[in-house]
KEPA-445236 format. One record per residue: residue number from 1; residue in three letters; x, y, z of N, C-alpha, C in turn. Coordinates in steps of 0.1 Angstrom, whole numbers. Example, Ala and Ser with C-alpha at 12.3 -4.5 7.8 and 13.67 -1.06 7.14 Angstrom:
! KEPA-445236
 seq type   nc1   nc2   nc3  cac1  cac2  cac3   cc1   cc2   cc3
   1  ALA   132   -57    78   123   -45    78   132   -33    78
   2  SER   128   -22    71   137   -11    71   129     0    79
//
This chain:
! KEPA-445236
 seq type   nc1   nc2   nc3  cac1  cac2  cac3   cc1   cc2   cc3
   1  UNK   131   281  -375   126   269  -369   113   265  -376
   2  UNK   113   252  -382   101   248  -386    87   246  -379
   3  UNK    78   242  -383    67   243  -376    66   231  -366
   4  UNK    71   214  -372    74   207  -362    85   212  -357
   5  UNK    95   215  -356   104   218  -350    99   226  -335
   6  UNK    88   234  -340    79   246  -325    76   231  -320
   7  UNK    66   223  -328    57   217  -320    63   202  -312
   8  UNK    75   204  -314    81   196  -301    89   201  -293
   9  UNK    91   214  -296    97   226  -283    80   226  -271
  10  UNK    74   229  -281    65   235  -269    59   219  -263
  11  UNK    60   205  -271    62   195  -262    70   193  -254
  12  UNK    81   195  -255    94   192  -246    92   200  -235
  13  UNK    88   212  -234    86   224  -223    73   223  -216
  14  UNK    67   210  -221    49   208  -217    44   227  -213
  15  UNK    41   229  -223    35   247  -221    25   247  -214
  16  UNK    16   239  -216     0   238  -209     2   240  -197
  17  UNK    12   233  -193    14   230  -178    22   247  -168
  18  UNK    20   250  -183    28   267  -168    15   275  -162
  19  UNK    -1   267  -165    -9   271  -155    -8   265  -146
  20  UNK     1   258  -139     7   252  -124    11   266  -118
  21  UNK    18   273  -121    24   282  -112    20   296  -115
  22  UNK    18   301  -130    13   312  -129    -2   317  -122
  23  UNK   -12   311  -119   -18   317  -111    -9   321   -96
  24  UNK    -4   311   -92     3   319   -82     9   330   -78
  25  UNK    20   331   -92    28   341   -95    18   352   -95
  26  UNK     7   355  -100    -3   366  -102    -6   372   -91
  27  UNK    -6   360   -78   -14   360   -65    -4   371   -60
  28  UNK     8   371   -60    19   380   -56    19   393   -59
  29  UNK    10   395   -70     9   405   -77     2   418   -72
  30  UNK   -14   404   -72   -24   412   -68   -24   417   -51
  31  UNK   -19   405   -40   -18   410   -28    -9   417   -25
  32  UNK     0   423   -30     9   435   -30    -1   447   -27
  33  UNK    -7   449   -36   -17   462   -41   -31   460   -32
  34  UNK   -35   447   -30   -49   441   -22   -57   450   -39
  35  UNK   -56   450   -50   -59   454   -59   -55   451   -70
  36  UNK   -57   451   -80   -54   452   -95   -39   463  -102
  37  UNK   -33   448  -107   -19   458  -109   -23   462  -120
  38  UNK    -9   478  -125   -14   479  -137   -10   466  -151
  39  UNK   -18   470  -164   -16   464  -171     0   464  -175
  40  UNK     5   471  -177    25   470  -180    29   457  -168
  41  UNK    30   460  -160    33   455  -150    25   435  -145
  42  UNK    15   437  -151     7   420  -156    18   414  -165
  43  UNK    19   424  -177    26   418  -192    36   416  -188
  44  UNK    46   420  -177    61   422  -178    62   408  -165
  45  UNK    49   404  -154    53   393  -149    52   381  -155
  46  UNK    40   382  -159    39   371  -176    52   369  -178
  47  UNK    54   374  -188    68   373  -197    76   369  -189
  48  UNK    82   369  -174    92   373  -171    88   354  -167
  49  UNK    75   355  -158    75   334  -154    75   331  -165
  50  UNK    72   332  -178    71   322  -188    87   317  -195
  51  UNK    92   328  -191   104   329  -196   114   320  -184
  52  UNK   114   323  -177   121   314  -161   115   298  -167
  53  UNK   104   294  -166    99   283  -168   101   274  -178
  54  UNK    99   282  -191   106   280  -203   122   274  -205
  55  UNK   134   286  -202   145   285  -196   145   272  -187
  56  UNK   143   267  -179   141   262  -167   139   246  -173
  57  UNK   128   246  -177   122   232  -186   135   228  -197
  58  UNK   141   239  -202   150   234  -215   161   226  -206
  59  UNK   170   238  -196   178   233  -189   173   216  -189
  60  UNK   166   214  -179   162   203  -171   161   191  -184
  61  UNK   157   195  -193   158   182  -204   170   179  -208
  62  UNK   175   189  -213   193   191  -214   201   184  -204
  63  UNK   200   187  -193   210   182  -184   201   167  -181
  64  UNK   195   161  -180   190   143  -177   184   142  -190
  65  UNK   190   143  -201   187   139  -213   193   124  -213
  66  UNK   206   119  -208   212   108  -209   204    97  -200
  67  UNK   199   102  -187   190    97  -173   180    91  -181
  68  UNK   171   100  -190   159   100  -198   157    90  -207
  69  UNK   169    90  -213   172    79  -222   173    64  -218
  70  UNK   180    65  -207   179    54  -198   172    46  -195
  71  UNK   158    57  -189   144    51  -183   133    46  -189
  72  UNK   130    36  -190   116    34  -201   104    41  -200
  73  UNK   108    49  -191    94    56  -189    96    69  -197
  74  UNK   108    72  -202   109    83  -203   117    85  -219
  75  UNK   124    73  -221   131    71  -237   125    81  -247
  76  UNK   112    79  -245   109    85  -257   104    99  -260
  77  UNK   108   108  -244   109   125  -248   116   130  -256
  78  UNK   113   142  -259   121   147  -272   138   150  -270
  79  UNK   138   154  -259   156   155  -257   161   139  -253
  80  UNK   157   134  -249   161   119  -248   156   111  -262
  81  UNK   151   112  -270   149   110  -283   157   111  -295
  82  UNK   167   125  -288   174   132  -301   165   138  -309
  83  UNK   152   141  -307   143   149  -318   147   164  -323
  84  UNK   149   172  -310   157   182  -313   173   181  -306
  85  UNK   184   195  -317   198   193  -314   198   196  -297
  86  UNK   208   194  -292   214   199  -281   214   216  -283
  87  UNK   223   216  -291   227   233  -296   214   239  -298
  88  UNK   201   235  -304   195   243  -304   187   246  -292
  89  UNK   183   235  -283   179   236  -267   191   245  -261
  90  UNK   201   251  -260   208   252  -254   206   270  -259
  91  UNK   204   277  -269   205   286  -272   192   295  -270
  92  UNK   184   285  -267   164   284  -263   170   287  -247
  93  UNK   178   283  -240   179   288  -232   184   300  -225
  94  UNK   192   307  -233   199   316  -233   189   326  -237
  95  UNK   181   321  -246   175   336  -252   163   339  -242
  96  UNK   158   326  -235   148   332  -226   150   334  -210
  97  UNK   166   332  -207   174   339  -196   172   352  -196
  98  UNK   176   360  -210   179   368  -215   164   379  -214
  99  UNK   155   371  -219   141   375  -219   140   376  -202
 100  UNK   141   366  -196   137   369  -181   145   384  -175
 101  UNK   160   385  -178   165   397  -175   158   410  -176
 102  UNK   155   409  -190   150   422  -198   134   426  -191
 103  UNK   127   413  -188   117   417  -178   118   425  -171
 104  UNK   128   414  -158   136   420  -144   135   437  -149
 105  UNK   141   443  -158   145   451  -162   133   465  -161
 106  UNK   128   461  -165   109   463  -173   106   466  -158
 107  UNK   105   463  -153   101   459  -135   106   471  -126
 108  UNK   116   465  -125   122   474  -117   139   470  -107
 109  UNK   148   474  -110   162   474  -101   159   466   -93
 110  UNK   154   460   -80   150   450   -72   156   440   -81
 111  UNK   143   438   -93   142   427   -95   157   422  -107
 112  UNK   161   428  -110   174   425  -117   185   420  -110
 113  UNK   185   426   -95   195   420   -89   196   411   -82
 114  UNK   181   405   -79   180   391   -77   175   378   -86
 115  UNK   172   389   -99   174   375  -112   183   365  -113
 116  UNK   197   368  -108   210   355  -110   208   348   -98
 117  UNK   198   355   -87   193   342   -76   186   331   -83
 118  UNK   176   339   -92   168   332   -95   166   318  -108
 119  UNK   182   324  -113   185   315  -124   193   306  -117
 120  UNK   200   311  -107   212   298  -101   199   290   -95
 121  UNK   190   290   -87   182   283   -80   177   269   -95
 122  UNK   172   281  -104   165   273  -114   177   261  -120
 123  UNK   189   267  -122   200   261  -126   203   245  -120
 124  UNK   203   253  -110   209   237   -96   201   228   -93
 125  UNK   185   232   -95   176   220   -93   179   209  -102
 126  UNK   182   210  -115   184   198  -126   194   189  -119
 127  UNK   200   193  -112   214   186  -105   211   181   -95
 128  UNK   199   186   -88   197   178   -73   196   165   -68
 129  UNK   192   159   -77   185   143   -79   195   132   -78
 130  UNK   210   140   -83   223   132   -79   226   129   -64
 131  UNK   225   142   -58   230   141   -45   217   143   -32
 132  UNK   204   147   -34   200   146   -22   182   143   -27
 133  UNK   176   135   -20   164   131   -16   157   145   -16
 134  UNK   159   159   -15   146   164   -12   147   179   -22
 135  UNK   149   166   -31   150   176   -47   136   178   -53
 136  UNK   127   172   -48   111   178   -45   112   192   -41
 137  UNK   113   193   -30   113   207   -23   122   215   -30
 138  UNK   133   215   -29   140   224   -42   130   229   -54
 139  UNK   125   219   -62   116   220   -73   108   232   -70
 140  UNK    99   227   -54    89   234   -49    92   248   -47
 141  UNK   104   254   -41   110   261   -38   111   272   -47
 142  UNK   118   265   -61   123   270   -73   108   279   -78
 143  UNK    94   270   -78    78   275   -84    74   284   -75
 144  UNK    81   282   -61    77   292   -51    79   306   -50
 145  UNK    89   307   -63    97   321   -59    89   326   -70
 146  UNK    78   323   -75    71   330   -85    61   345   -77
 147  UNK    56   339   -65    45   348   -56    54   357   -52
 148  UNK    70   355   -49    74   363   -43    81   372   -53
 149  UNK    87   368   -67    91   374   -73    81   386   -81
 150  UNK    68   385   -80    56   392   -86    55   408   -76
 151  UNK    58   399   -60    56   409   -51    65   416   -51
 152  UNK    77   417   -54    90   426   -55    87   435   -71
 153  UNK    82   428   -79    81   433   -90    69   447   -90
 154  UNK    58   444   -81    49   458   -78    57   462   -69
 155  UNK    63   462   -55    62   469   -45    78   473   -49
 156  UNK    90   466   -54   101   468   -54   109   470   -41
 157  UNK   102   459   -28   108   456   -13   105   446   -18
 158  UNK   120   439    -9   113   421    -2   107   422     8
 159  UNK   100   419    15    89   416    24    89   400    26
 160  UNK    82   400    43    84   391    49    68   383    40
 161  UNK    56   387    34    43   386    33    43   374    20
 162  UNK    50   379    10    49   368     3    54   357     0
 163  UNK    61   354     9    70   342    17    61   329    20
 164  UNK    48   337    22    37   330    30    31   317    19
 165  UNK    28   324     8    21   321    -4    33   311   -13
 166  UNK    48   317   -10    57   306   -19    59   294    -9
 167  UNK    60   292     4    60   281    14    48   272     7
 168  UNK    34   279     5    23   272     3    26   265    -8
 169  UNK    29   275   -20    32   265   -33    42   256   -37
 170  UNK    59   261   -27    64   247   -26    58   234   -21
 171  UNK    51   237   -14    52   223    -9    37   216   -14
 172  UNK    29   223   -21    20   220   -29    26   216   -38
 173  UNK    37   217   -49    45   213   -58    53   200   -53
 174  UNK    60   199   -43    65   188   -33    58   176   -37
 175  UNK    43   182   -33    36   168   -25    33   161   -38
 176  UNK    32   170   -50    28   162   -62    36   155   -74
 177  UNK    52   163   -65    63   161   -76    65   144   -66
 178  UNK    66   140   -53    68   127   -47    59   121   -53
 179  UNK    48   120   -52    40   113   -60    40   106   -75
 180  UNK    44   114   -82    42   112   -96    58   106   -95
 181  UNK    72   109   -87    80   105   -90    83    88   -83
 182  UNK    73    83   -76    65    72   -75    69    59   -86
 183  UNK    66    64  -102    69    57  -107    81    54  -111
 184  UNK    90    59  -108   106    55  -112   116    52   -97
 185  UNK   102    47   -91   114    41   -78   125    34   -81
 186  UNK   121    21   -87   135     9   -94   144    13  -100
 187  UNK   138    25  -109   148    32  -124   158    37  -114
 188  UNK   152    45  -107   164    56   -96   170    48   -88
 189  UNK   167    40   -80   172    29   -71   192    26   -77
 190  UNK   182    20   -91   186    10  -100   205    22  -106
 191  UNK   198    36  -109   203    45  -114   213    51  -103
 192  UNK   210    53   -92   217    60   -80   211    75   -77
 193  UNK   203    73   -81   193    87   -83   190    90   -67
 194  UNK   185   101   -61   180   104   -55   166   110   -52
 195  UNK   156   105   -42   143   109   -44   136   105   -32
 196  UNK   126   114   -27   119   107   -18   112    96   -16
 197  UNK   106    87   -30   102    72   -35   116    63   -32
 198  UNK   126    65   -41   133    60   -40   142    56   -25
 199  UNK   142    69   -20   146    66    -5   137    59     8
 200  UNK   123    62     6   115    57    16   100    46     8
 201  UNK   110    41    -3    96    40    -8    83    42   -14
 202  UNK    73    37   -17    63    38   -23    53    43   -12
 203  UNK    52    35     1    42    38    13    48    54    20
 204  UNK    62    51    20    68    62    26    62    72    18
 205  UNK    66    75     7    70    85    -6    52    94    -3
 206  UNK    43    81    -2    27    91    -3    25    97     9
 207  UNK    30    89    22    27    99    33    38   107    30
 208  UNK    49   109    27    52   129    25    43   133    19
 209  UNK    38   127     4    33   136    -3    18   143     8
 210  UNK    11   134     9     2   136    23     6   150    29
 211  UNK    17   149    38    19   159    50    22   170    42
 212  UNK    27   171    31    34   181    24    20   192    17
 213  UNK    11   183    16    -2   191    12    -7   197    25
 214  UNK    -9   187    35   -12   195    47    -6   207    47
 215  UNK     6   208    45    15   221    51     9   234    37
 216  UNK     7   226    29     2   233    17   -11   241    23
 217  UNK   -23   233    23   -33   233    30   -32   250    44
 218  UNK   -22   247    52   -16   254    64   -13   265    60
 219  UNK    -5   264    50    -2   279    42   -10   286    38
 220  UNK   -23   280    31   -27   292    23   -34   299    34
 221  UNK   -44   291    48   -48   294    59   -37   306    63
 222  UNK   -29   302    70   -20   317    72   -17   331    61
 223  UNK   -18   326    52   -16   337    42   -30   348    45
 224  UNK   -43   336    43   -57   342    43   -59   352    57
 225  UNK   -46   343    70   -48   353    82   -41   368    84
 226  UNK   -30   363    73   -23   369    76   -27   386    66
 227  UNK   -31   384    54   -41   397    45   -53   397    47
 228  UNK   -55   388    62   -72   394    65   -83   393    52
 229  UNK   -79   381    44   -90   378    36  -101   372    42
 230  UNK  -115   372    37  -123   368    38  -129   356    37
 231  UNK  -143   353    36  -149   338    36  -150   331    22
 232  UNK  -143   340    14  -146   335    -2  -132   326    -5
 233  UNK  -123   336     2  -110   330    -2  -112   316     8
 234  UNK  -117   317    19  -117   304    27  -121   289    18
 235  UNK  -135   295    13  -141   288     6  -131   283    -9
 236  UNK  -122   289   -10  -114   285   -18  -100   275   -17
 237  UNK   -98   280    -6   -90   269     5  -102   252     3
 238  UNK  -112   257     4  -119   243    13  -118   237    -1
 239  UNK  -121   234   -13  -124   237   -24  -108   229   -32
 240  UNK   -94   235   -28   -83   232   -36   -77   218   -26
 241  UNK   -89   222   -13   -86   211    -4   -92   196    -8
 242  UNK  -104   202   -12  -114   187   -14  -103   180   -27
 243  UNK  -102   185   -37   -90   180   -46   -80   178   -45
 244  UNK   -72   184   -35   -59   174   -30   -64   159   -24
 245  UNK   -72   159   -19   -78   148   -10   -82   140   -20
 246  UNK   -85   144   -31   -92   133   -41   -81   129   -44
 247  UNK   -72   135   -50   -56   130   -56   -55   119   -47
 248  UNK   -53   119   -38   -45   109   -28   -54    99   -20
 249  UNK   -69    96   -29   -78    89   -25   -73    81   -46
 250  UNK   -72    86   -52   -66    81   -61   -57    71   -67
 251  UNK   -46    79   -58   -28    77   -60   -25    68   -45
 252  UNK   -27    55   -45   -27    47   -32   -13    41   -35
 253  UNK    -6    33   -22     5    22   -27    -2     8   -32
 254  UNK     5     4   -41     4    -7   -52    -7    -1   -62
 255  UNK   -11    10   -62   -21    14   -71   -18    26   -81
 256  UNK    -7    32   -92    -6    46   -97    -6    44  -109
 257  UNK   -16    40  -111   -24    42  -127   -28    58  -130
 258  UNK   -36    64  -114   -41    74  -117   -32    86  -115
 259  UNK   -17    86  -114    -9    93  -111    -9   104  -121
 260  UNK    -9   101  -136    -6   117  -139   -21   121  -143
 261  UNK   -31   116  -141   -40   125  -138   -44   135  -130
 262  UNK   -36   127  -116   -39   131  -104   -29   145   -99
 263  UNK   -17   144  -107    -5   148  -109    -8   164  -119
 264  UNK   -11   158  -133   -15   170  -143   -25   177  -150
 265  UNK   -37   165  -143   -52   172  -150   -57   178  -137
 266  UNK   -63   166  -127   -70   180  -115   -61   189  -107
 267  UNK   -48   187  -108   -45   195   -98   -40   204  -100
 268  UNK   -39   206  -116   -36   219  -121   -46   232  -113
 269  UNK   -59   225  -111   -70   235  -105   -72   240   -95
 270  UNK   -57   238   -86   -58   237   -73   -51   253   -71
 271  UNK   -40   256   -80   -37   271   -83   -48   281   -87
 272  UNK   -55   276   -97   -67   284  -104   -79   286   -93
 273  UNK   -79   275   -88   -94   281   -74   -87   289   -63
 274  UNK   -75   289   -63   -69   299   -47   -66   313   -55
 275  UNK   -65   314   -70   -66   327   -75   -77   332   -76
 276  UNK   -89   325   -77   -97   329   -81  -106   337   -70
 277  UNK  -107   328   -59  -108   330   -46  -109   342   -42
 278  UNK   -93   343   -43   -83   356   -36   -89   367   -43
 279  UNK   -90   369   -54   -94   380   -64  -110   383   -60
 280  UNK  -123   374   -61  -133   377   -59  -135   382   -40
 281  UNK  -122   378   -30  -125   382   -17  -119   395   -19
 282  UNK  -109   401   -30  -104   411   -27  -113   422   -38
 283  UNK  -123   420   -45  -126   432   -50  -145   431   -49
 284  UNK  -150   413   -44  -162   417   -41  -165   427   -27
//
């Protein structure tokens, strides 16, 4: 593969953007232990989200490549562009299925046997958009299983504990995927698409996004009650809070200019301050 050839893979997969969920994924890691996992076991969850996400992103261009093409907002992505083949997106996915397995593997038995959960989930979300309105939460759902997949991957149980932390990040993911999907109300309307904009609107669409951070908000609170963290992590709640609140002092109806800002620059930091948090309450 040539060198442009990388540099619109790793556009097409927006890479920057898998600091959305990997701090989370980490979080799973570290509250397993309430300590520092070993280094094997860091490298092997790495690999294993980047590879899910990776996989995941190809799928998803692949399958509404024709949708994409469609949309003016969207014509000019690389799989809706024709920039790269099908065949070769399609084999990009297979090899980092393949890479997520070999993780699973790396890990531990647990996690191998609920890898084909975790690819059918990733699978089916590309599809949701046809038939139901709360293909947000799916989405959310899908980034959620990263805290809890981290926590199987130290402890090698499922447990009820990190359940707490993926509820938080679906619907942190939710609130920002209605938002930003804001701007293709008409397209989807127009298309037959499904979406929370499209079904309730623009006014509708921000108060989910709204409540859905609340619930975000709610979760990490229980999480913090629930591992008996401290005032730092609080302080990090307050903190991922003030910045959802700015988003949506931003992102108003008749106003989403500031949408993928609000969407992909600050709120990427809303993961990175609840890790960061977590980590300095668990080892100062």
């Amino acid at each position: 593969m040539t060198y442009n050839k990388i540099k619109l893979f790793l556009e097409m997969i927006d890479f920057k953007h898998t600091l959305f969920g990997l701090p989370f994924a980490y979080l799973g890691a570290f509250l397993a232990v309430m300590g520092m996992p070993t280094i094997r076991q860091f490298f092997w969850i790495t690999v294993a989200m980047i590879s899910a996400r990776t996989a995941a992103l190809c799928l998803n261009r692949l399958i509404d490549r024709k949708i994409d093409r469609a949309n003016p907002r969207t014509r000019d992505w690389v799989m809706a562009a024709g920039k790269l083949s099908v065949r070769r997106v399609w084999v990009a996915v297979f090899i980092f299925f393949a890479l997520l397995f070999y993780s699973a593997y790396q890990l531990n038995m647990l996690c191998v046997k609920l890898a084909p959960l975790a690819v059918a989930v990733l699978w089916i979300y590309s599809y949701t958009k046809r038939f139901t309105w709360w293909c947000h939460l799916i989405l959310g759902l899908a980034i959620g299983m990263g805290p809890i997949g981290s926590w199987i991957a130290i402890t090698g149980t499922l447990d009820f504990a990190p359940f707490i932390m993926g509820l938080a990040v679906a619907f942190w993911i939710a609130g920002f995927d209605v938002m930003y999907a804001c701007q293709d109300i008409e397209f989807d309307r127009s298309y037959g698409l499904k979406s929370v904009p499209a079904r309730f609107g623009e006014v509708g669409a921000l108060r989910f996004s709204v409540w859905f951070h609340v619930l975000t908000v709610l979760f990490f609170v229980i999480n913090g009650l629930y591992f008996k963290l401290g005032l730092y992590y609080y302080f990090g709640i307050a903190f991922a809070a003030f910045i959802l609140l700015y988003e949506h002092l931003l992102v108003r109806p008749g106003n989403l200019d500031k949408v993928n800002f609000a969407s992909f620059v600050i709120n990427r930091y809303v993961g990175l301050i609840i890790f960061a948090a977590t980590l300095v309450d668990i080892f100062v």
